[in-house]
mmCIF file of the N, C-alpha and C atoms, coordinates in Angstrom:
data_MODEL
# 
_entry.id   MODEL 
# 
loop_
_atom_site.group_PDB 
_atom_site.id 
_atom_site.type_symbol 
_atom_site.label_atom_id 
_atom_site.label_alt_id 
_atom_site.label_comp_id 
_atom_site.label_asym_id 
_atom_site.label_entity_id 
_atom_site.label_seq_id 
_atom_site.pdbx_PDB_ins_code 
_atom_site.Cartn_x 
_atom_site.Cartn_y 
_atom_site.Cartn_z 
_atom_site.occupancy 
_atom_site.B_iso_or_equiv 
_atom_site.pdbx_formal_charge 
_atom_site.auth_seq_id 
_atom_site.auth_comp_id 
_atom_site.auth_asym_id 
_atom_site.auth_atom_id 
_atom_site.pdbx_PDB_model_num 
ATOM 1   N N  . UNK A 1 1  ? -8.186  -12.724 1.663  1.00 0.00 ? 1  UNK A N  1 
ATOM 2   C CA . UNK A 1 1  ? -7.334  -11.828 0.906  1.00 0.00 ? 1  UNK A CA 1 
ATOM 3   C C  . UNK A 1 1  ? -5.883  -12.054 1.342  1.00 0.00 ? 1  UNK A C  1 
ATOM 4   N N  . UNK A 1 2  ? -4.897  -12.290 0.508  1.00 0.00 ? 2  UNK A N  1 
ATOM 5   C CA . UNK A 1 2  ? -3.342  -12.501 0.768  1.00 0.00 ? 2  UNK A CA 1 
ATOM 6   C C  . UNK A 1 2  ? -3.069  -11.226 0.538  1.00 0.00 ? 2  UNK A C  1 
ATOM 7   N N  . UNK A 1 3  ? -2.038  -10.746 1.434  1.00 0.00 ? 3  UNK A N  1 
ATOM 8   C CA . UNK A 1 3  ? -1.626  -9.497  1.250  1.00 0.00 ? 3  UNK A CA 1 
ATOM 9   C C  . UNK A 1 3  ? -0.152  -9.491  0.633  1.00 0.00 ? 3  UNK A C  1 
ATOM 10  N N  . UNK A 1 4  ? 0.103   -8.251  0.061  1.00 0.00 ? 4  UNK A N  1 
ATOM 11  C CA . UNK A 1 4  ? 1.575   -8.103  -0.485 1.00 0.00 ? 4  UNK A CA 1 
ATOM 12  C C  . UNK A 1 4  ? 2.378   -7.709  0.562  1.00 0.00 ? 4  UNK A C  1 
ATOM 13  N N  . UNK A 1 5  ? 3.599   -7.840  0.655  1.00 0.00 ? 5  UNK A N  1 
ATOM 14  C CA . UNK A 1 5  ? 4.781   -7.243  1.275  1.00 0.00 ? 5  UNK A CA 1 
ATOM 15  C C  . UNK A 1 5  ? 5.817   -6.131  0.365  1.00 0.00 ? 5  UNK A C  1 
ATOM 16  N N  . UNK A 1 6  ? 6.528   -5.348  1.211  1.00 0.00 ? 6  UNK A N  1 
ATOM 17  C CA . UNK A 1 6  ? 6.963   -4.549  0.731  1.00 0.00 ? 6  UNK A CA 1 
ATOM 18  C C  . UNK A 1 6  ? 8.193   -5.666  0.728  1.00 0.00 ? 6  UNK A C  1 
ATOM 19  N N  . UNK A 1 7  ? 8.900   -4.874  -0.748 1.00 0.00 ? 7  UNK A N  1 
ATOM 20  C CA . UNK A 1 7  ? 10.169  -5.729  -1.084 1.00 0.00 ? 7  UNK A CA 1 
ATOM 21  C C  . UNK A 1 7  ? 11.323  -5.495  -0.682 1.00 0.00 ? 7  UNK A C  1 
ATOM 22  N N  . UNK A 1 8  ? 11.508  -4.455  0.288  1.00 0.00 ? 8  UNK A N  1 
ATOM 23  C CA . UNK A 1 8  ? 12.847  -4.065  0.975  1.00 0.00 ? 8  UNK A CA 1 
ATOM 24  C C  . UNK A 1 8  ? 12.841  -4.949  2.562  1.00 0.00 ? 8  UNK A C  1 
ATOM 25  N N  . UNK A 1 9  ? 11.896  -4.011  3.490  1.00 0.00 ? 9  UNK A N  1 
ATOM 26  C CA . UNK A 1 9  ? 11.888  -4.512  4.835  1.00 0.00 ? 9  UNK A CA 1 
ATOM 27  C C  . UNK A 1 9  ? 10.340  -5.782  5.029  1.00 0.00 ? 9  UNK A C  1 
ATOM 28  N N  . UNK A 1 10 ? 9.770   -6.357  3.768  1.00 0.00 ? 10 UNK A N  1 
ATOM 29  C CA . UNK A 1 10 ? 8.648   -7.629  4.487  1.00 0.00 ? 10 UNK A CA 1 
ATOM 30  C C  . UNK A 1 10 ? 7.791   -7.372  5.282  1.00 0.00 ? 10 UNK A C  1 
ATOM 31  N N  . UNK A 1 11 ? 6.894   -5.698  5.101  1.00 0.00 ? 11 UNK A N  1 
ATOM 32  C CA . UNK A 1 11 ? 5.669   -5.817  6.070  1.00 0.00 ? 11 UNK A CA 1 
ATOM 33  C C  . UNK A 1 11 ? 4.706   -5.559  4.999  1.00 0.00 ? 11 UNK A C  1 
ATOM 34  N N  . UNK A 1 12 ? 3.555   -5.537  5.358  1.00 0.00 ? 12 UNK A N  1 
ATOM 35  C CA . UNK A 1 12 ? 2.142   -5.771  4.592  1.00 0.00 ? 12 UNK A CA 1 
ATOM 36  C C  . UNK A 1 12 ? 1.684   -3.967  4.589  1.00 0.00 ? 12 UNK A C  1 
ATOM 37  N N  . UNK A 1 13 ? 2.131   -3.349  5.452  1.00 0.00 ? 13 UNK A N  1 
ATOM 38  C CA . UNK A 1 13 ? 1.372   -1.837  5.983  1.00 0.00 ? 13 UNK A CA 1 
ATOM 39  C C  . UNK A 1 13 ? 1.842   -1.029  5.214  1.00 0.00 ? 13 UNK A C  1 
ATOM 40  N N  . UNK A 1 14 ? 0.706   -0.267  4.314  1.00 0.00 ? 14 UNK A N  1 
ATOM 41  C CA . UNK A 1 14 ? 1.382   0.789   3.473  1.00 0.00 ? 14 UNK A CA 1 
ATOM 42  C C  . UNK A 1 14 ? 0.525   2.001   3.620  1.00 0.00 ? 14 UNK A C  1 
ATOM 43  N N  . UNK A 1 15 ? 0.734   3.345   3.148  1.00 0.00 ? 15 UNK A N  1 
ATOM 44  C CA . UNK A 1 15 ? -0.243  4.052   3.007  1.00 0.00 ? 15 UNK A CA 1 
ATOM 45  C C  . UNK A 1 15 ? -0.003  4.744   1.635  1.00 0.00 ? 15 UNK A C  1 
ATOM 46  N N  . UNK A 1 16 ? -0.879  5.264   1.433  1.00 0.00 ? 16 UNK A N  1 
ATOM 47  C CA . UNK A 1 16 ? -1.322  6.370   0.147  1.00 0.00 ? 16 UNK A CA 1 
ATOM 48  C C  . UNK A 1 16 ? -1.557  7.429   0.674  1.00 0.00 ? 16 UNK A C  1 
ATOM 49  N N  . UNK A 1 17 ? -0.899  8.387   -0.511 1.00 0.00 ? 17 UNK A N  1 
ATOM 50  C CA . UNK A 1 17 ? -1.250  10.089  -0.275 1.00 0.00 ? 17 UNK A CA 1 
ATOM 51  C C  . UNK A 1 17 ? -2.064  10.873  -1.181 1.00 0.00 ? 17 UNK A C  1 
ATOM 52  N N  . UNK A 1 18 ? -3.008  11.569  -1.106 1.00 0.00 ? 18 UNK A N  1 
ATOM 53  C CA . UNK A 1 18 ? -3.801  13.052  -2.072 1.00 0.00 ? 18 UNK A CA 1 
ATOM 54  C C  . UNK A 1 18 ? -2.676  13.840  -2.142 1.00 0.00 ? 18 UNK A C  1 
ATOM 55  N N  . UNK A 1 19 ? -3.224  14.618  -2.789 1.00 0.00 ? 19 UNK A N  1 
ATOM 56  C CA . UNK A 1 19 ? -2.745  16.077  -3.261 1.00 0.00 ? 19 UNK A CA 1 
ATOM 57  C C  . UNK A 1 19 ? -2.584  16.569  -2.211 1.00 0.00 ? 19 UNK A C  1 
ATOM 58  N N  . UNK A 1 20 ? -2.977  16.806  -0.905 1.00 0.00 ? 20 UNK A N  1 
ATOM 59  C CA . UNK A 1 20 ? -2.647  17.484  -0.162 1.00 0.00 ? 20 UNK A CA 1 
ATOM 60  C C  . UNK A 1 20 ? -1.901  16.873  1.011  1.00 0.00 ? 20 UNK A C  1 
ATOM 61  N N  . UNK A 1 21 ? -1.166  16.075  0.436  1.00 0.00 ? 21 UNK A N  1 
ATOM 62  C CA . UNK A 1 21 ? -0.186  14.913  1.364  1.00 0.00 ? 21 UNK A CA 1 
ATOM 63  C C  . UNK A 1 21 ? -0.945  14.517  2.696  1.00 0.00 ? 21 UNK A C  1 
ATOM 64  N N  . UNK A 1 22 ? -2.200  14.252  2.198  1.00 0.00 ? 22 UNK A N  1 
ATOM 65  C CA . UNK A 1 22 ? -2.935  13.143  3.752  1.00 0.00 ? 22 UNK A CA 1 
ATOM 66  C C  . UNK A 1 22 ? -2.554  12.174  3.232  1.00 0.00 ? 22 UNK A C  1 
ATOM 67  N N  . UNK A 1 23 ? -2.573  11.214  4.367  1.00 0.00 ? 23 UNK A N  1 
ATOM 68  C CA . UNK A 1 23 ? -2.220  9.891   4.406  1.00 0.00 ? 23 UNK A CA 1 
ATOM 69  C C  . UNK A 1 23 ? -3.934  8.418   4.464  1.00 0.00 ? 23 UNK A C  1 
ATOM 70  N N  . UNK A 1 24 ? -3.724  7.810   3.769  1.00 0.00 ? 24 UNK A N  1 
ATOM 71  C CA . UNK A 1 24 ? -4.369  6.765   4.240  1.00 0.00 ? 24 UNK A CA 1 
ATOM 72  C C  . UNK A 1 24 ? -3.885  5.803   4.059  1.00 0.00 ? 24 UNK A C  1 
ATOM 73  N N  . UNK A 1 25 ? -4.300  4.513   5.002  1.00 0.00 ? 25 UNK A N  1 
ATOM 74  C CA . UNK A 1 25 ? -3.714  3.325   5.439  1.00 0.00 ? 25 UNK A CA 1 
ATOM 75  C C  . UNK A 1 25 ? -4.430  2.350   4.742  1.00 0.00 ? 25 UNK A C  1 
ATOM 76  N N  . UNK A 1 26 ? -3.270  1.697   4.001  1.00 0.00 ? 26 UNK A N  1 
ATOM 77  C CA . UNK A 1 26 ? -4.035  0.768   2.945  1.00 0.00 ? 26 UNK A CA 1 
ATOM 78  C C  . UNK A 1 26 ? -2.981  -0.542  3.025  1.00 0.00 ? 26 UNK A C  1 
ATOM 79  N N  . UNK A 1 27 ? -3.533  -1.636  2.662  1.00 0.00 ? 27 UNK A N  1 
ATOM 80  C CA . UNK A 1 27 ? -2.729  -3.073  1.942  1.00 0.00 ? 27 UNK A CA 1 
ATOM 81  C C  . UNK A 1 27 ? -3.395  -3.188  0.623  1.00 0.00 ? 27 UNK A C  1 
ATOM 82  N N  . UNK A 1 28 ? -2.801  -3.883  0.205  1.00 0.00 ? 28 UNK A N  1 
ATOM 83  C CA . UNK A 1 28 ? -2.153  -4.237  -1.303 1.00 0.00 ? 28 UNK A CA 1 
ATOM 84  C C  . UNK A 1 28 ? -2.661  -5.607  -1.137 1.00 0.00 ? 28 UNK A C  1 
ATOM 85  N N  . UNK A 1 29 ? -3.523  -6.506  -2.137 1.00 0.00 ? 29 UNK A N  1 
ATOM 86  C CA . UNK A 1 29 ? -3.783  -8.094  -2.126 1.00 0.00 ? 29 UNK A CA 1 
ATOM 87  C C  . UNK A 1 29 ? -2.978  -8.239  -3.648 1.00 0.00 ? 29 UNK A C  1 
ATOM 88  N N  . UNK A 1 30 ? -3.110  -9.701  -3.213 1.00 0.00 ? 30 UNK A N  1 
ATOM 89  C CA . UNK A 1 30 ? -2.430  -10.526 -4.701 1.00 0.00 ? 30 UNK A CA 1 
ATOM 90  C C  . UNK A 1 30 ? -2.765  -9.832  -5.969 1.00 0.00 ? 30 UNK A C  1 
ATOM 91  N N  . UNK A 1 31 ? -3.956  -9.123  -6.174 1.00 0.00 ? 31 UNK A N  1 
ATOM 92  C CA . UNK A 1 31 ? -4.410  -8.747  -7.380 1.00 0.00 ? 31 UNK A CA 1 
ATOM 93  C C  . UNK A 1 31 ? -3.909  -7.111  -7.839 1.00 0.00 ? 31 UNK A C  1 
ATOM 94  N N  . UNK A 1 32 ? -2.982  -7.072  -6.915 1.00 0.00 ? 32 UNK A N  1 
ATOM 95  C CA . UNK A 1 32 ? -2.160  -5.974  -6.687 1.00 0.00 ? 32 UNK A CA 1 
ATOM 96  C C  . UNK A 1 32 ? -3.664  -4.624  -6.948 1.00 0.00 ? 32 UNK A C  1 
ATOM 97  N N  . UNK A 1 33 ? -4.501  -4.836  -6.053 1.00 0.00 ? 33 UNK A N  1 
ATOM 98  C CA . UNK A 1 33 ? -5.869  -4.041  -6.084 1.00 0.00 ? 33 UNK A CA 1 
ATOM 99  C C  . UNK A 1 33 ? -5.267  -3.133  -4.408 1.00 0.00 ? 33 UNK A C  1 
ATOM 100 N N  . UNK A 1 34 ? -5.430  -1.693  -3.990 1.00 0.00 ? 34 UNK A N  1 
ATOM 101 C CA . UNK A 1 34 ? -5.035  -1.030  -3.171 1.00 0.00 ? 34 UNK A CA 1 
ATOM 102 C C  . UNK A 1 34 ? -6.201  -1.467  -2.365 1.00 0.00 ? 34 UNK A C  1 
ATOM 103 N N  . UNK A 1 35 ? -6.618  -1.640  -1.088 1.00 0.00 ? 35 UNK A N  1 
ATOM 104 C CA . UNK A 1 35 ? -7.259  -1.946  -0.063 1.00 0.00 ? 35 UNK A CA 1 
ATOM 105 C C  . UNK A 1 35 ? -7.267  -1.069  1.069  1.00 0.00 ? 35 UNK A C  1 
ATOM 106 N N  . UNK A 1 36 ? -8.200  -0.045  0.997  1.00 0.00 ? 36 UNK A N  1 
ATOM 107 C CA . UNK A 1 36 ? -8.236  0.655   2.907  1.00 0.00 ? 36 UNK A CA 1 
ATOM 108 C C  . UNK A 1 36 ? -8.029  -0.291  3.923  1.00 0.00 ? 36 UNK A C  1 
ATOM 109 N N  . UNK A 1 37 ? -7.398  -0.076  4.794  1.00 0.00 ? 37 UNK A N  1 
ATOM 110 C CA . UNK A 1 37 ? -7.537  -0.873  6.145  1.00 0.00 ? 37 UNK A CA 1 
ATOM 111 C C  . UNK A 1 37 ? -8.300  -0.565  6.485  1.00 0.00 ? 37 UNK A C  1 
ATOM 112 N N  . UNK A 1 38 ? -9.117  0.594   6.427  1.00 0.00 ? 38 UNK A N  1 
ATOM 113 C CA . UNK A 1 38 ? -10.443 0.405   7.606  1.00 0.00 ? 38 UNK A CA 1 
ATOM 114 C C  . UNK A 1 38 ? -11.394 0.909   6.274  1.00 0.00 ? 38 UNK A C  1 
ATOM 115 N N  . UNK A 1 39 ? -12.358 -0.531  6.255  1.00 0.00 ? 39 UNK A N  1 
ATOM 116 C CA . UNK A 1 39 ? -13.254 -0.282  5.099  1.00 0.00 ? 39 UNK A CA 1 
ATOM 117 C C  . UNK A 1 39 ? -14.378 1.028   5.035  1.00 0.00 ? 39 UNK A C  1 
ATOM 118 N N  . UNK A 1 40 ? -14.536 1.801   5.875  1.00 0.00 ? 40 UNK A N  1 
ATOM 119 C CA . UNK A 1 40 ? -15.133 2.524   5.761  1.00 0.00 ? 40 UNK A CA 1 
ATOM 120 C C  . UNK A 1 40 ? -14.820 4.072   5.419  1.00 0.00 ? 40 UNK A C  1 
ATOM 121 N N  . UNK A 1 41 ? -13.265 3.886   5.028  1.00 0.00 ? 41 UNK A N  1 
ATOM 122 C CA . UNK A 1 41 ? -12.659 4.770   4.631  1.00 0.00 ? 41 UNK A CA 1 
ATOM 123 C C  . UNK A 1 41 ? -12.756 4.877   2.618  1.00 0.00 ? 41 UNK A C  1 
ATOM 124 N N  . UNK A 1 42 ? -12.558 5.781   2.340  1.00 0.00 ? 42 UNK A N  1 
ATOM 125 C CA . UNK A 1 42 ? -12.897 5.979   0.834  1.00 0.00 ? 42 UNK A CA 1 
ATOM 126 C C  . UNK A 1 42 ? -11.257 6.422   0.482  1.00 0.00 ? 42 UNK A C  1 
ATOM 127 N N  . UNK A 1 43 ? -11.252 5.784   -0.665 1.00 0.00 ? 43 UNK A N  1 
ATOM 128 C CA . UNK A 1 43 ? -9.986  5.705   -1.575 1.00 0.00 ? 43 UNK A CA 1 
ATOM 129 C C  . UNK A 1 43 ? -10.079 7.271   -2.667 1.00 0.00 ? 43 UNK A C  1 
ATOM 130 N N  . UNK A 1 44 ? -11.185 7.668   -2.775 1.00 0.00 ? 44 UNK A N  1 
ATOM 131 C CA . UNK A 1 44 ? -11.416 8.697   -3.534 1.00 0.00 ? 44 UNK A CA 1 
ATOM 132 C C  . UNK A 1 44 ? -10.154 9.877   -3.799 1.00 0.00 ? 44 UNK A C  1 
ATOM 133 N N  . UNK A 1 45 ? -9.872  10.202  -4.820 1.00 0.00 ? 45 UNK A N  1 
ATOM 134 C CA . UNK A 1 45 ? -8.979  11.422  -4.839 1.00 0.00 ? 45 UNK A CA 1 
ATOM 135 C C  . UNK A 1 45 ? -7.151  10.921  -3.798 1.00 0.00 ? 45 UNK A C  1 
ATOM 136 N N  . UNK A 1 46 ? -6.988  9.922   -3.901 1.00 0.00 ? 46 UNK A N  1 
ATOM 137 C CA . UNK A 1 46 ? -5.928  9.449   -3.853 1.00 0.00 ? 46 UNK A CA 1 
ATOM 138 C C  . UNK A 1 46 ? -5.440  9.027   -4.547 1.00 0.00 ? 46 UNK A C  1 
ATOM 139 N N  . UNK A 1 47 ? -3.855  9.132   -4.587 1.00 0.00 ? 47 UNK A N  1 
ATOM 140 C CA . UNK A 1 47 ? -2.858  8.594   -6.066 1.00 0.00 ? 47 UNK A CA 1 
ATOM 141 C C  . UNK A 1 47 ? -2.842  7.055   -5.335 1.00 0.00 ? 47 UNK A C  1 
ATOM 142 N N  . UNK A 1 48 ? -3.407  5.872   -6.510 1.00 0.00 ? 48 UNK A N  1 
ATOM 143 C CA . UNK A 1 48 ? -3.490  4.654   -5.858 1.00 0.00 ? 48 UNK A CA 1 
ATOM 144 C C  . UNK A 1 48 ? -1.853  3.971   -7.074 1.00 0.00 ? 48 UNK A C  1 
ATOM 145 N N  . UNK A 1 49 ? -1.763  4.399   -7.784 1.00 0.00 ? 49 UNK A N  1 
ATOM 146 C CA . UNK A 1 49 ? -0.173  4.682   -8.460 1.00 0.00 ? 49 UNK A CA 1 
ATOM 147 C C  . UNK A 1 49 ? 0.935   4.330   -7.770 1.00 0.00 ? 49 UNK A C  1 
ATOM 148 N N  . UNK A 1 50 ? 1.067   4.532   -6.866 1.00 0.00 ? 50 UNK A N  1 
ATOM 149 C CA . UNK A 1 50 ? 2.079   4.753   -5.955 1.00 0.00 ? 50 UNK A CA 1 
ATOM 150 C C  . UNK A 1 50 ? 1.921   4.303   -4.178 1.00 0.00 ? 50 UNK A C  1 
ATOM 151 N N  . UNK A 1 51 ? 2.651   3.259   -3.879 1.00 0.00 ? 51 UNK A N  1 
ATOM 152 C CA . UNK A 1 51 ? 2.625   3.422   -2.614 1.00 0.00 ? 51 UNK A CA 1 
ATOM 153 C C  . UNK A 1 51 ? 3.643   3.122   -1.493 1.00 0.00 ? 51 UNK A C  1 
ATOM 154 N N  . UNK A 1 52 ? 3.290   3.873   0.003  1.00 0.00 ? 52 UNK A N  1 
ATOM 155 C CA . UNK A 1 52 ? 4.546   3.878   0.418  1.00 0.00 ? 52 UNK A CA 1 
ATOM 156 C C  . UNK A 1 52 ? 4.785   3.004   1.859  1.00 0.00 ? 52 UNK A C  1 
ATOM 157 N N  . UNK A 1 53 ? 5.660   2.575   1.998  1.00 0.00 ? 53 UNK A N  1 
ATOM 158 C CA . UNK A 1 53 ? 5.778   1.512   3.076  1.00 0.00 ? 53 UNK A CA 1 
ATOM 159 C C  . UNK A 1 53 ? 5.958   2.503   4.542  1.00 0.00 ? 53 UNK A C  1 
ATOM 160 N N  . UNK A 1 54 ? 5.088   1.865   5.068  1.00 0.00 ? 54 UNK A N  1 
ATOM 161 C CA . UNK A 1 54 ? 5.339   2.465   6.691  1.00 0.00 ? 54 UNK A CA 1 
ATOM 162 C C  . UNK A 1 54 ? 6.196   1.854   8.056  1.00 0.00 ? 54 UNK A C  1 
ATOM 163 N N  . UNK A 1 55 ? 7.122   1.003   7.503  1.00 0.00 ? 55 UNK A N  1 
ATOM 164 C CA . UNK A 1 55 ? 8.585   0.069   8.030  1.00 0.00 ? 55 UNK A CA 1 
ATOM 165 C C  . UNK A 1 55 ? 9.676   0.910   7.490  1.00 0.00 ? 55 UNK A C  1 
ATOM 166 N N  . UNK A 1 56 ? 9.429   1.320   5.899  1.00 0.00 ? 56 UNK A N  1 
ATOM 167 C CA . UNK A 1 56 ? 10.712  1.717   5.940  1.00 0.00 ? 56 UNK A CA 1 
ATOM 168 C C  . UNK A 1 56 ? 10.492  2.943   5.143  1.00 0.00 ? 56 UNK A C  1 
ATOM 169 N N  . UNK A 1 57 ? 11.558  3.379   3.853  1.00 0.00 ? 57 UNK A N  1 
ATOM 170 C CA . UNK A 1 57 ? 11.804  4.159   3.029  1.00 0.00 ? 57 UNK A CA 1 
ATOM 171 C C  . UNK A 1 57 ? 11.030  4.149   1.926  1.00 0.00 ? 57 UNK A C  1 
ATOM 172 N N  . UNK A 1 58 ? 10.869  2.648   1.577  1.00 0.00 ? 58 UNK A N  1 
ATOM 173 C CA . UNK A 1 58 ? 10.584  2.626   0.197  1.00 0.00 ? 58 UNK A CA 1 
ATOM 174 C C  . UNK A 1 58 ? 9.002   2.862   -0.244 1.00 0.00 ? 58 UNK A C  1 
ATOM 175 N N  . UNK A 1 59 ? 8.522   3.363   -1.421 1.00 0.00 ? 59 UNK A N  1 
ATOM 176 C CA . UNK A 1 59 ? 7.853   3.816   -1.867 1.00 0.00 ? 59 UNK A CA 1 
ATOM 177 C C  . UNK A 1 59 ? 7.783   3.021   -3.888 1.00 0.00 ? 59 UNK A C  1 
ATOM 178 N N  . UNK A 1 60 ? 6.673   2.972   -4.099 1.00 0.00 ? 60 UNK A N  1 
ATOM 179 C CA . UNK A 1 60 ? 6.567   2.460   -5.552 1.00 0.00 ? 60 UNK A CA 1 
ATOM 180 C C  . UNK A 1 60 ? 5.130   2.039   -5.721 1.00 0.00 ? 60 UNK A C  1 
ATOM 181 N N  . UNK A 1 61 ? 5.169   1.502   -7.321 1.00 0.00 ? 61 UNK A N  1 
ATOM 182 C CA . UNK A 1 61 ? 3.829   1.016   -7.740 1.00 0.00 ? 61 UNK A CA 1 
ATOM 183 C C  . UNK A 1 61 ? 3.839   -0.303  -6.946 1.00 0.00 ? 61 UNK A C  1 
ATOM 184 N N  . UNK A 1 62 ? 2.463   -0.653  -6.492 1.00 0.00 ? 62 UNK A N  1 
ATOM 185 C CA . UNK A 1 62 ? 1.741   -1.830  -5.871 1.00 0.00 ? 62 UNK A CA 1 
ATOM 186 C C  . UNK A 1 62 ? 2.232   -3.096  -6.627 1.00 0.00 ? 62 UNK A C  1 
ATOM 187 N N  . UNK A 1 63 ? 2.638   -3.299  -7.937 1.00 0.00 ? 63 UNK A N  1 
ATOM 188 C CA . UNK A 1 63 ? 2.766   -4.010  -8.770 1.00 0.00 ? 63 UNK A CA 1 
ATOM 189 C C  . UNK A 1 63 ? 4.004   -4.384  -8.179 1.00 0.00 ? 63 UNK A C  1 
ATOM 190 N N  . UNK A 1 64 ? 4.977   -3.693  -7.277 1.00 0.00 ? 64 UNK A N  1 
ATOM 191 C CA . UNK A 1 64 ? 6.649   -4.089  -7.309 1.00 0.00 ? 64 UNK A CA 1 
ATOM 192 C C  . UNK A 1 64 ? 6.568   -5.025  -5.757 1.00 0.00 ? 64 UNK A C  1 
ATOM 193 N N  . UNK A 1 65 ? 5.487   -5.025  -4.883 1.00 0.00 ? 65 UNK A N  1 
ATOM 194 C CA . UNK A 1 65 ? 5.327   -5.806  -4.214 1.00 0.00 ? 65 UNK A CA 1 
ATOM 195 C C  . UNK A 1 65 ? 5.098   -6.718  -4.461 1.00 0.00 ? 65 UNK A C  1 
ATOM 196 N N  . UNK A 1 66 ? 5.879   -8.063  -3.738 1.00 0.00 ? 66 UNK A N  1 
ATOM 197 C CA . UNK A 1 66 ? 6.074   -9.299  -3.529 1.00 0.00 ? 66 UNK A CA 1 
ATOM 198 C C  . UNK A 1 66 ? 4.844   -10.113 -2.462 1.00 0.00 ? 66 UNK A C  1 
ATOM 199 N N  . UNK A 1 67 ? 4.668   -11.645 -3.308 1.00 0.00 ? 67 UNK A N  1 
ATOM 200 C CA . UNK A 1 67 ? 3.970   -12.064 -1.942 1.00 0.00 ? 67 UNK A CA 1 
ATOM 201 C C  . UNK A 1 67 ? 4.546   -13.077 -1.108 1.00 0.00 ? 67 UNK A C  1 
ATOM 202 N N  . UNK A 1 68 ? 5.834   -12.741 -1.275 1.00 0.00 ? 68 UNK A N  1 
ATOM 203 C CA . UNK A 1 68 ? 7.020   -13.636 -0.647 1.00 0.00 ? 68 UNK A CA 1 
ATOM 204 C C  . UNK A 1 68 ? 7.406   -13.179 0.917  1.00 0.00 ? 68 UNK A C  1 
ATOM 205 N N  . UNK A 1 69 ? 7.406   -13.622 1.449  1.00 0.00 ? 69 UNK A N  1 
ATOM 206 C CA . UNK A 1 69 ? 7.710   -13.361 2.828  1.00 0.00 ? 69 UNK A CA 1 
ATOM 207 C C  . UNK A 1 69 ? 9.584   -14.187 3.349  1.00 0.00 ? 69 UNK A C  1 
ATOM 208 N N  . UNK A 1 70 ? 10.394  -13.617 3.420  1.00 0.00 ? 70 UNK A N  1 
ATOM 209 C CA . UNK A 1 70 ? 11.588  -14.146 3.270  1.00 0.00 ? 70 UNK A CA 1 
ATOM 210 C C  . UNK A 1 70 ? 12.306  -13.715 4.716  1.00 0.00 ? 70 UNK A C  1 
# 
């Protein structure tokens, strides 16, 4: 699996939030498909819409990640 980078600060580590602002720790592959880091975690009832970088600020759809490493 190639992972995406975030397009501001170039790291792979993102997470996703529920409705009740928990966090889970996910990457992003080429197929811009959301990925748990720890597979035994469930994606269920999370906004997979949206995600947010844990380097920096930025936040967006999976789609705006790059698989460019610069």
């Amino acid at each position: 699996m190639k992972k995406l980078f975030c397009p501001q600060c170039k790291i792979s580590s993102m997470y996703v939030k529920n409705e009740r602002n928990e966090r889970r720790l996910v990457y992003v592959d080429d197929n811009h498909n959301v990925i748990p880091k720890y597979p035994d975690e469930s994606l269920e009832g999370f906004d997979l819409t949206e995600v947010y970088c844990l380097g920096c600020s930025w936040h967006g759809s999976p789609k705006r990640l790059t698989g460019k490493y610069h």
